[in-house]
OpenMM code with the backbone's topology and positions (N, CA, C; nanometers):
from openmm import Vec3, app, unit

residues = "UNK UNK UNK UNK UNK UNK UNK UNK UNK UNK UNK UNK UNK UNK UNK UNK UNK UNK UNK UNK UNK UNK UNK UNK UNK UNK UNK UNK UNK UNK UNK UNK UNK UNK UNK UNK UNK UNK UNK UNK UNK UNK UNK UNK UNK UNK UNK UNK UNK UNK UNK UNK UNK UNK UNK UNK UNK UNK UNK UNK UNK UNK UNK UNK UNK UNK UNK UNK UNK UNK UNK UNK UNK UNK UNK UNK".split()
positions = [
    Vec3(1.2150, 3.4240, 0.7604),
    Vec3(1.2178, 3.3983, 0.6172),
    Vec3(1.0816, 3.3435, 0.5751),
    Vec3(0.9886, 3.4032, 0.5013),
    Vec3(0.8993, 3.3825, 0.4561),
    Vec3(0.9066, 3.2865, 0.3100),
    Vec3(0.8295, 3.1705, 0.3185),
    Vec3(0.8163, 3.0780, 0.2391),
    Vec3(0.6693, 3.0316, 0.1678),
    Vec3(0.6849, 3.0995, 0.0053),
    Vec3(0.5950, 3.0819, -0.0935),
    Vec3(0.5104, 2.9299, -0.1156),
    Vec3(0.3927, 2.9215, -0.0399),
    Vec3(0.2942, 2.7872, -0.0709),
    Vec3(0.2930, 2.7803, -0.1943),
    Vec3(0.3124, 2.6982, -0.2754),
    Vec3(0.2370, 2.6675, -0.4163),
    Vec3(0.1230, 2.6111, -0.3898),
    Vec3(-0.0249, 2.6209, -0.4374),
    Vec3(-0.1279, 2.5877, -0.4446),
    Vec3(-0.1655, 2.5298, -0.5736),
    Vec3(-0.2119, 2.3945, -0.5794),
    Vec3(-0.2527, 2.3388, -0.7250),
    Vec3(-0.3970, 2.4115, -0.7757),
    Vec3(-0.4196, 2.4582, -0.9079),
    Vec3(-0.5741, 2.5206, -0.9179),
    Vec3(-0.6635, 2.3664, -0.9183),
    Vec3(-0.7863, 2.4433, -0.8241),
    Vec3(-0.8615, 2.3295, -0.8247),
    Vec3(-0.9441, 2.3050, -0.9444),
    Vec3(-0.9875, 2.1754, -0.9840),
    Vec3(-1.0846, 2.1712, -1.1107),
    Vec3(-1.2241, 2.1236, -1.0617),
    Vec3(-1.3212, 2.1780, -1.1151),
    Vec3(-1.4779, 2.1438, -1.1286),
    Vec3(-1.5463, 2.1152, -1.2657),
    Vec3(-1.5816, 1.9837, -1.2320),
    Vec3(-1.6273, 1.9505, -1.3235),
    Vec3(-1.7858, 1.8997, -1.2911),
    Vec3(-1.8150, 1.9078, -1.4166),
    Vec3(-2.0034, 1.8298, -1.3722),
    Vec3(-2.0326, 1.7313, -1.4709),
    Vec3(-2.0625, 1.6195, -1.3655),
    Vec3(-2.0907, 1.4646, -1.4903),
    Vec3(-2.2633, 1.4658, -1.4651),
    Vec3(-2.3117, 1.4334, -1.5345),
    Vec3(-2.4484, 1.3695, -1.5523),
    Vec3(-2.4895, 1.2312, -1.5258),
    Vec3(-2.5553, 1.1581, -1.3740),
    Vec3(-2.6129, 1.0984, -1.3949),
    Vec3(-2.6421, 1.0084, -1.5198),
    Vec3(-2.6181, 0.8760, -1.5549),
    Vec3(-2.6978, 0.8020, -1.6214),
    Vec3(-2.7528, 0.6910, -1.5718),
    Vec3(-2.8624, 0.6021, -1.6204),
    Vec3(-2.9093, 0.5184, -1.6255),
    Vec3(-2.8786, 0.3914, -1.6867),
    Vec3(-2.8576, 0.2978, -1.6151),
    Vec3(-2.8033, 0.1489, -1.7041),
    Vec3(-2.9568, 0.1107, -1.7012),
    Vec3(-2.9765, 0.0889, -1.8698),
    Vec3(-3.0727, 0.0366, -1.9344),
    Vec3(-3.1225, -0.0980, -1.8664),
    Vec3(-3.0695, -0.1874, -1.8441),
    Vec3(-3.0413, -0.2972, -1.8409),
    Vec3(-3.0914, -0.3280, -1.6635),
    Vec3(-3.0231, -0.2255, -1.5927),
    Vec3(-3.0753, -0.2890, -1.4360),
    Vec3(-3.1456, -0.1217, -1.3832),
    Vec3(-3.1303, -0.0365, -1.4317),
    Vec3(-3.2243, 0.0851, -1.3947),
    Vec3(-3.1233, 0.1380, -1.2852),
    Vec3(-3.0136, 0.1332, -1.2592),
    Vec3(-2.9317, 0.1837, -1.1828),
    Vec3(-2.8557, 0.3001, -1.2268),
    Vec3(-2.8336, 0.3792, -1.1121),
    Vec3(-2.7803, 0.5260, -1.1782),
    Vec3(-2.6072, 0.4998, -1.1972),
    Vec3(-2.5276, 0.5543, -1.2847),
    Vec3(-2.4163, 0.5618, -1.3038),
    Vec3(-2.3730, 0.6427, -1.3331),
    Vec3(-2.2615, 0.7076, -1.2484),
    Vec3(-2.2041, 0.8436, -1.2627),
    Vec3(-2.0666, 0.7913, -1.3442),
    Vec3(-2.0711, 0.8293, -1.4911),
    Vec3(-1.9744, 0.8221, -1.5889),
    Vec3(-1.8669, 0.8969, -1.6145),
    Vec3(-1.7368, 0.8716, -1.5469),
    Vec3(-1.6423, 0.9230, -1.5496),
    Vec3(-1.5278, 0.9294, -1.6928),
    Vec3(-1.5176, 1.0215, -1.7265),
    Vec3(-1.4171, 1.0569, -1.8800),
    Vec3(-1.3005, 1.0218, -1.8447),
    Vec3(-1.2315, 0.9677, -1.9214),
    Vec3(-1.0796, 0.9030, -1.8966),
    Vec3(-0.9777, 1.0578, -1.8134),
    Vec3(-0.9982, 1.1538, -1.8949),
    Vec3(-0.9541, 1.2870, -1.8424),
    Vec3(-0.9787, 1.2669, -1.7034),
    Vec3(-1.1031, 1.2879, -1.6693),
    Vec3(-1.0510, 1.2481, -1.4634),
    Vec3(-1.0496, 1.1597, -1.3998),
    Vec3(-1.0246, 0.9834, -1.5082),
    Vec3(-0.9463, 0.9375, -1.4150),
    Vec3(-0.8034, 0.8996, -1.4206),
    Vec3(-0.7779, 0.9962, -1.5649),
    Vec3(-0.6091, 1.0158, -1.5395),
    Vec3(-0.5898, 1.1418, -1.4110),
    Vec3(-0.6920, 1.2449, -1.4375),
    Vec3(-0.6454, 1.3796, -1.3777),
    Vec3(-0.5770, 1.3557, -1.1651),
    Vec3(-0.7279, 1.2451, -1.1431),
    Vec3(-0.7462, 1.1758, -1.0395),
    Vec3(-0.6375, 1.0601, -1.0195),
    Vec3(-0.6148, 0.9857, -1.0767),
    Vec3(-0.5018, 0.8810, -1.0765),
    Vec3(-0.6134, 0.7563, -0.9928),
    Vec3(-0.7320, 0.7045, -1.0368),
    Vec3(-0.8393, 0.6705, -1.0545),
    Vec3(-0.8052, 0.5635, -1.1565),
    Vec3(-0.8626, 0.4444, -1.1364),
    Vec3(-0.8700, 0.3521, -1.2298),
    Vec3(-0.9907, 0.2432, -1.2195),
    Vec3(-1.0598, 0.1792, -1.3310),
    Vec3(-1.1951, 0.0871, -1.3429),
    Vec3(-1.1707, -0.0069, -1.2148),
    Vec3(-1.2411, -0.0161, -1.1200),
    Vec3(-1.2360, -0.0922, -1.0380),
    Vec3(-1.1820, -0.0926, -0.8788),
    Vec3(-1.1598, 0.0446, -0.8500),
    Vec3(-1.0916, 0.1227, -0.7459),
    Vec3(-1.2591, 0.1362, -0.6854),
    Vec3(-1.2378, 0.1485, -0.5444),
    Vec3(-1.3699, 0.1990, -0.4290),
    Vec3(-1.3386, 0.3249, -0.4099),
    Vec3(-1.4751, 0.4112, -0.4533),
    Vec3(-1.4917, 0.5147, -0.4032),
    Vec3(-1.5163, 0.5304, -0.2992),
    Vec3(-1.5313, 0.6470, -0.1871),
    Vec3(-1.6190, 0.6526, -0.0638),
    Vec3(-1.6598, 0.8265, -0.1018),
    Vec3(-1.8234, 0.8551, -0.0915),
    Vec3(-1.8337, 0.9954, -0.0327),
    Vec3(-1.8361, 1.0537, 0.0913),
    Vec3(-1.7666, 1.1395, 0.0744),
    Vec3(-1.7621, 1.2419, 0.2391),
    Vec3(-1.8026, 1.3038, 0.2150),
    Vec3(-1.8695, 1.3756, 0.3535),
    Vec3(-1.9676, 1.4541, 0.3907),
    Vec3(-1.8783, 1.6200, 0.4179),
    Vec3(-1.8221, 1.6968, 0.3989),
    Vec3(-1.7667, 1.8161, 0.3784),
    Vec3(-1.8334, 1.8946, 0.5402),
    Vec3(-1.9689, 1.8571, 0.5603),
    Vec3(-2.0203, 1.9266, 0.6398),
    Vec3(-2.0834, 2.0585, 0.6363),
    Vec3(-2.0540, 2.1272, 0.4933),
    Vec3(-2.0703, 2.2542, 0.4854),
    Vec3(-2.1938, 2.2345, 0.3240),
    Vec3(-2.2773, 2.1135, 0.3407),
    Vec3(-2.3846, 2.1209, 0.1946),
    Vec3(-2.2677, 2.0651, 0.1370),
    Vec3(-2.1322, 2.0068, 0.1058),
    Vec3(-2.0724, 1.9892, -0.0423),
    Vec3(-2.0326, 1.8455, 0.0134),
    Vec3(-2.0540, 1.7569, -0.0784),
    Vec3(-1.9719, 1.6319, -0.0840),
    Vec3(-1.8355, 1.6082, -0.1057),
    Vec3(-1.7502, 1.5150, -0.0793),
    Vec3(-1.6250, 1.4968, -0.2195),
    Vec3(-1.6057, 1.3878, -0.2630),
    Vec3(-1.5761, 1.3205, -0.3399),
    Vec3(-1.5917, 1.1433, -0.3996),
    Vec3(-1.3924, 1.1570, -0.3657),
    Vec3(-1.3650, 1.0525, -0.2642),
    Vec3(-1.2584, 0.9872, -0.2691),
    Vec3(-1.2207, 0.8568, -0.3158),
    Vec3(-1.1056, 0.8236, -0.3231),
    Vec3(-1.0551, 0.7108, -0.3626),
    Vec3(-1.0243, 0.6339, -0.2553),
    Vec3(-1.0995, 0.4978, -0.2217),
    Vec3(-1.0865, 0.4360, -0.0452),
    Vec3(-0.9241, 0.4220, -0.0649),
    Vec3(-0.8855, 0.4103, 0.0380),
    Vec3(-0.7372, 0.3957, 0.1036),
    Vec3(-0.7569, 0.2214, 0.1017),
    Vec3(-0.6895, 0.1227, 0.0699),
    Vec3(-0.6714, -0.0140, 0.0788),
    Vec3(-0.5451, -0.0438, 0.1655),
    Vec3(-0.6088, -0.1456, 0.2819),
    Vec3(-0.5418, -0.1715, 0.3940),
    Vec3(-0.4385, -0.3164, 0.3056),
    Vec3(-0.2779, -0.2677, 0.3716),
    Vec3(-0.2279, -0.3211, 0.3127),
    Vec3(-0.2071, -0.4925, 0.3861),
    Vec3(-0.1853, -0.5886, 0.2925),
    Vec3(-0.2117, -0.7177, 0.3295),
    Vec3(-0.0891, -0.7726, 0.4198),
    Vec3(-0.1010, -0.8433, 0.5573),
    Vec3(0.0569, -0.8970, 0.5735),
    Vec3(0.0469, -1.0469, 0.5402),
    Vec3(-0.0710, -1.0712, 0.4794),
    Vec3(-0.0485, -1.2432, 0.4948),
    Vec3(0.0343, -1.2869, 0.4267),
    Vec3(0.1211, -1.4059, 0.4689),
    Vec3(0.1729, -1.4735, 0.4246),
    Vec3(0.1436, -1.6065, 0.3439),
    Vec3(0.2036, -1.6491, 0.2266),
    Vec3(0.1288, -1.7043, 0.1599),
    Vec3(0.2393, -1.8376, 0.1430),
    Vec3(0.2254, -1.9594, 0.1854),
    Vec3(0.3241, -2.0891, 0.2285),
    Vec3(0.2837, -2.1429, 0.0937),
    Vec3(0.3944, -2.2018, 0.0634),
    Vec3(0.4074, -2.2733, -0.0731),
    Vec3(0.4484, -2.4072, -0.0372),
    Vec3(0.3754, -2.5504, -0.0995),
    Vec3(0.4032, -2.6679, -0.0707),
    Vec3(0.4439, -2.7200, -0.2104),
    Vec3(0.5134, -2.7986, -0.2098),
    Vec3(0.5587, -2.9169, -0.3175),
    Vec3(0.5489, -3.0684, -0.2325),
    Vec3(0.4335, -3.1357, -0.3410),
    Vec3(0.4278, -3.2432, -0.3048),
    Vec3(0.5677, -3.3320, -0.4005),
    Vec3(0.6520, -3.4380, -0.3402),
    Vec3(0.7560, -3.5206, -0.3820),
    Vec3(0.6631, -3.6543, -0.3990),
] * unit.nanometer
topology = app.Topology()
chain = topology.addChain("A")
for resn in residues:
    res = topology.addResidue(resn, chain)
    for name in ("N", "CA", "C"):
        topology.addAtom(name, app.Element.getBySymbol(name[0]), res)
């Protein structure tokens, strides 16, 4: 029994480089569109990977989840 992959279409987009006036640093300015499209939000770590083949891809780092425990005191 042969079973139909659905494939999502991929999107390409191209942002432009800018410049923060202020410290001369480059900033790649992302449109709310991909970081809803992405599920991306202000303050998330990117990481780039290396594809190996000439192409990059900008991911979203994976955050290691915390086990600490956090003890609560009341002074009497």
């Amino acid at each position: 029994m042969a079973t139909k992959a659905s494939k999502k279409a991929l999107k390409h987009y191209t942002i432009t480089l800018e410049e923060d006036t202020e410290t001369g640093e480059l900033v790649l300015p992302f449109t709310d569109e991909i970081l809803n499209e992405l599920g991306w939000k202000e303050g998330d770590v990117l990481e780039w990977v290396d594809n190996k083949d000439g192409s990059w891809s900008l991911v979203k780092k994976k955050q290691k989840k915390s086990n600490k425990v956090v003890a609560k005191s009341k002074t009497i």
